[in-house]
N, C-alpha and C positions, 0 to 999 in steps of 0.2 A: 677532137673537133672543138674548135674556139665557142664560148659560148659567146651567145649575142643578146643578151639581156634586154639591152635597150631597144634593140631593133627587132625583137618579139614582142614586150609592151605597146610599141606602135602598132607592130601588126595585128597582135588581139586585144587591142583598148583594155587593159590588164591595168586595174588599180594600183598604186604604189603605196606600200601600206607603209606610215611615219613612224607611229606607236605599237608597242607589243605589252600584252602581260600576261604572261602563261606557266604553265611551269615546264621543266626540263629534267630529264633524265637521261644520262650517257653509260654508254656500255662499249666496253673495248672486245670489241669483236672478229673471229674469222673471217676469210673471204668462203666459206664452205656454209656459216651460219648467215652472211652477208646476202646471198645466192637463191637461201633459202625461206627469208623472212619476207621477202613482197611478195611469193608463191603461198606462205601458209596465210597472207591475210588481203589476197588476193581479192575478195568480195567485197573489203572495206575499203581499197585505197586506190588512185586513181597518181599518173604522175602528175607531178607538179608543171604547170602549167607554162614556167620560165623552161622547163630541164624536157618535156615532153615530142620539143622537136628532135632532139639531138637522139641519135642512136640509142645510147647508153644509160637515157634518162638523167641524164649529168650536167651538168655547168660549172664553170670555175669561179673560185672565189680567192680574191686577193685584200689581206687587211693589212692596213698600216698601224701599228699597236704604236701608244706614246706612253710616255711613263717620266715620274720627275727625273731628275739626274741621280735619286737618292733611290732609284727604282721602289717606290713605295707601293705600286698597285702589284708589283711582282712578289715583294715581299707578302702583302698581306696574304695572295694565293696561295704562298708556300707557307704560312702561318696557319692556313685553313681557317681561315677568318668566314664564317656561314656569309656575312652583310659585308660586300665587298663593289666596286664598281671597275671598270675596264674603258678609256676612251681607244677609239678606233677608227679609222676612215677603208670604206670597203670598196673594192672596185668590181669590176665583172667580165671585165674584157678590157685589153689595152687600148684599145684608139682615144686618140688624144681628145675627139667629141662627144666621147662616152661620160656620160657625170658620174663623181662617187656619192659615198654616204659618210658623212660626219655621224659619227653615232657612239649611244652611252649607254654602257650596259651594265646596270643594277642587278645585283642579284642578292637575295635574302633565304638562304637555301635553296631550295628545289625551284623557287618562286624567281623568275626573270623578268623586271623592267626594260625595256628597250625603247631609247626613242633616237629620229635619225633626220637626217637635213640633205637635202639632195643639192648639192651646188655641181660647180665644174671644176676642172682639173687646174686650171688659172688661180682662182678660188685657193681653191688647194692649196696650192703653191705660197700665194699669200698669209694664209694662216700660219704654216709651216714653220715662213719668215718671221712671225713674231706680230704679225700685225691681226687686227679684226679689218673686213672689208665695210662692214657696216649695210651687209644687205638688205636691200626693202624691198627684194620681191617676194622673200620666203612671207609667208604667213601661219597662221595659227599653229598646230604643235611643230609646225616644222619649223617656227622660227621661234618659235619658244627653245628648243632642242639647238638649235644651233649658238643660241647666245649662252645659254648652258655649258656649251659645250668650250665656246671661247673663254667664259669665266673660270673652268676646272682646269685649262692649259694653262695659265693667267696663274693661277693660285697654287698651283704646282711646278710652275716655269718647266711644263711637259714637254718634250720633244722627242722624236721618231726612235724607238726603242727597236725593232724587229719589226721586217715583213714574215707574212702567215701565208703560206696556198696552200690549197687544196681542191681536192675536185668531189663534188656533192651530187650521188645522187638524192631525187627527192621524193616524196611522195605527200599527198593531203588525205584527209578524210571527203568520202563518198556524200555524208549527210553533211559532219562538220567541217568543212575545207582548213578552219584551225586549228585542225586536227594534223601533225606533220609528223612525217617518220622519216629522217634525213638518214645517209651513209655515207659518212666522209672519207676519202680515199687519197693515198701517195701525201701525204700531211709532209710539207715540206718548210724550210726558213731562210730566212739571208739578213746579217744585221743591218740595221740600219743606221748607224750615232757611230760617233769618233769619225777613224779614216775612212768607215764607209760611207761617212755621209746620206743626204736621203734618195740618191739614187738608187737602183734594182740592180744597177752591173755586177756582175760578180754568178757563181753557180750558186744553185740552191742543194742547200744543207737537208740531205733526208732525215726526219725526224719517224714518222713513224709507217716506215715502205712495208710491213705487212701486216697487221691489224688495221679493224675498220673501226671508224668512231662511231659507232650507232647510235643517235640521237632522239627519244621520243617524247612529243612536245604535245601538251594541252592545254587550254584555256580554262578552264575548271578541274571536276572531277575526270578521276582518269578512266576514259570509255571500256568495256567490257571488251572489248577487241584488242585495245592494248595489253588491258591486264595478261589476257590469254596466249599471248606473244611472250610476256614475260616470261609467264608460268610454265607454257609448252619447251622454252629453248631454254629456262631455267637459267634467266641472264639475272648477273649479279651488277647491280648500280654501282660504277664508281666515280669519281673525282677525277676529272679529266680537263686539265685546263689545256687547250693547245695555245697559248700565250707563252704560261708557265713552262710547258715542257721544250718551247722555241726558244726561249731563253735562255735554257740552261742546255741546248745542245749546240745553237746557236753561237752563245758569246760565253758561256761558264765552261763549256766540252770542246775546249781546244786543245792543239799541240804545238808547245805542249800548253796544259790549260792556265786559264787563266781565272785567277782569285775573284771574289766579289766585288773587292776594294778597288780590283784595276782594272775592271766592265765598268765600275762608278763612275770612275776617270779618265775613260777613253777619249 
């Protein structure tokens, strides 16, 4: 079922949140563990509010990942560089009046900066092209975040490296709603630079069609319900970039494959 993001927000006057800073931890997980993790912390989480119409508790997400032509932000992931950043434009559903997010994602280990700029799909397109639009309707972090965001394309001469989908479901905290427990599902890619240019034509590239991305996200210290989740299914935190790993299945995992030097220079 297509998720409708935008046309949920209107329905329940649903704030759109610019800014994030929390921390993160990911666990590659079964669909058996997957199944069993919203049942054992059942009394703390409630679903997510975007994902809570749809059957499945789910909605889609679509990111457009950029990167210099020198792919430096993919390198530093593959360096395991802890203080690292990622630009991205996320969507939520295709209709062409649907708006995306320009968004920049810091992260300093476990610790995530996020901030994000809501324009249109027009917009979009313009940036793309190489230009800034010079908008004056964003304001305060949202338009601090979006000139940010032109400056780091600008400074890195970034252009459309790999689209990312996948399908989310979600969950919040019962007391602290910034409290989120995500499970990313069918992690799929399609490049996006050289002959493919930045449109989506083309099939998508299964990257990771049977684990789940289990993602557990807080704003401070991590609540006694999480820990207990941890401890009870005995998940081991690791390093999971879905950027990183669409890259290298995407445009590095061909046939036959193809070198670093010559993804550089598509």
């Amino acid at each position: 079922m297509e998720s409708e993001m935008t046309d949920l927000n209107q329905k329940n006057k649903l704030p759109i949140r610019t800014s994030f800073r929390r921390y993160e931890c990911k666990y590659l997980i079964s669909e058996e563990l997957a199944a069993a993790i919203p049942t054992f912390a059942g009394p703390y989480i409630e679903p997510d509010p975007y994902a809570a119409a749809s059957p499945d508790l789910s909605y889609d997400i679509t990111s457009l990942y950029l990167d210099s032509p020198e792919m430096k932000l993919f390198q530093e992931t593959e360096d395991g560089l802890l203080n690292r950043i990622k630009l991205r434009i996320r969507s939520y559903n295709e209709k062409p009046e649907s708006p995306v997010f320009l968004e920049i994602k810091r992260r300093f280990d476990r610790l995530v900066l996020k901030g994000r700029a809501r324009i249109d799909k027009k917009t979009m397109a313009l940036i793309l092209a190489g230009g800034s639009t010079g908008l004056t309707s964003l304001t305060g972090d949202q338009r601090e975040s979006y000139e940010e965001f032109i400056a780091w394309v600008a400074r890195w001469l970034a252009e459309p490296m790999v689209w990312v989908k996948y399908r989310r479901e979600a969950y919040v905290g019962v007391i602290n709603p910034d409290v989120r427990v995500t499970m990313d599902r069918n992690l799929c890619c399609l490049p996006a630079k050289g002959i493919y240019g930045i449109g989506k034509a083309g099939s998508w590239i299964p990257v990771e069609p049977r684990n789940v991305v289990l993602e557990l996200k807080f704003d401070d210290s991590c609540p006694d319900w999480v820990a207990r989740i941890i401890q009870h299914f005995e998940l081991d935190r690791t390093s999971y970039s879905k950027y990183g790993n669409c890259v290298k299945k995407g445009l590095l995992d061909q046939s036959p494959p193809l070198s670093f030097s010559q993804v550089v220079n598509l």
